[in-house]
N, C-alpha and C positions, 0 to 999 in steps of 0.2 A: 480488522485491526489485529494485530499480533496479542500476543498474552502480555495486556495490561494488569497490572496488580489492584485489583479490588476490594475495597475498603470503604468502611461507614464512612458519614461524613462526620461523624463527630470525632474519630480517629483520624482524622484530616490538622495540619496546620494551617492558621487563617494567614492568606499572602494579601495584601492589596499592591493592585498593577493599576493603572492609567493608561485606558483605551482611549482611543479617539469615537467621538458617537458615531459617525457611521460603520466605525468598525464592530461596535458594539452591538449595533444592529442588524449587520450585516451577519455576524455569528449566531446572535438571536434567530435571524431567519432560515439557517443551515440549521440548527442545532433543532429545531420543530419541538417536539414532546421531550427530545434526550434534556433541555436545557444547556447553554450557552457554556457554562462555566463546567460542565461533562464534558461537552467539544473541548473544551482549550484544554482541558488533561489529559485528552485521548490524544490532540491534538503534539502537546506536548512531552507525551509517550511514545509517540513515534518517530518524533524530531531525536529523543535520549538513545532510541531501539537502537537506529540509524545512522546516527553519529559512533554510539560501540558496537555495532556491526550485529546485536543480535535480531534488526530488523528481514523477517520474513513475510513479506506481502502473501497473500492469499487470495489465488484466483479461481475462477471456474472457466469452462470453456464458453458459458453464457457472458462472459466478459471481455470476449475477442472480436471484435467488428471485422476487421480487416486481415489478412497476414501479406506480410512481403519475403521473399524470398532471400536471404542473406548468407554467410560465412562468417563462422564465429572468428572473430581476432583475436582473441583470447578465451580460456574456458570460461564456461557459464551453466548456466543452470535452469533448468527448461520449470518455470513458473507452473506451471502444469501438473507435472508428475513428479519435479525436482531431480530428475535424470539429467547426468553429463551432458553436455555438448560441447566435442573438446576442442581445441583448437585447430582450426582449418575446416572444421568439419561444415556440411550443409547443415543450416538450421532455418526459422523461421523467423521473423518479428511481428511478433500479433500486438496490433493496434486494442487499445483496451475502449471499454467504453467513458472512461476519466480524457480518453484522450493523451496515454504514456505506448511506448513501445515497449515493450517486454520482449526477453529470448523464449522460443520454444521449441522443443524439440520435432523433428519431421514428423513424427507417429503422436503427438500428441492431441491433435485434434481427429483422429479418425474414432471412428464410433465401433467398438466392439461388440 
């Protein structure tokens, strides 16, 4: 997750929201040791990142299953190294292990 801001919880405002119980459960079982209500603020830090633009995912090359072979349509941004890939160019789309496509640049998966 990107640079979430970190803070006590007693520096926290108390919100009450109305889940539905399996959903409550469901998060319960994602969230393991972090706890549930840490999920929904990471959860909902990334939803804020993402809507103003200053969401930055963070990958490794241990998160690429796949890649297929593509032409950027527009520039983009190789998740990897965060190198150009400008428009019309050859690039890649590395399948992640979440199951998203991401852009990659040609050279970003070779091992130095």
């Amino acid at each position: 997750m990107g640079t979430i801001p970190r803070m006590s919880t007693t520096e926290m405002e108390v919100t009450s929201i109305r889940l539905e119980r399996t959903l409550k459960e469901k998060l319960k079982e994602l969230a393991g040791n972090q706890g549930y209500q840490a999920l929904i603020r990471d959860i909902l830090w990334n939803y804020v990142q993402q809507k103003s633009g200053t969401y930055r995912p963070k990958f490794s090359k241990a998160d690429i299953r796949a890649t297929i072979e593509a032409t950027a349509r527009k520039d983009q941004s190789c998740v990897l190294t965060g190198k150009l890939i400008a428009e019309h160019e050859l690039m890649l789309l590395g399948l992640t292990i979440h199951g998203d496509l991401v852009p990659l640049s040609h050279d970003s998966l070779v091992s130095h």
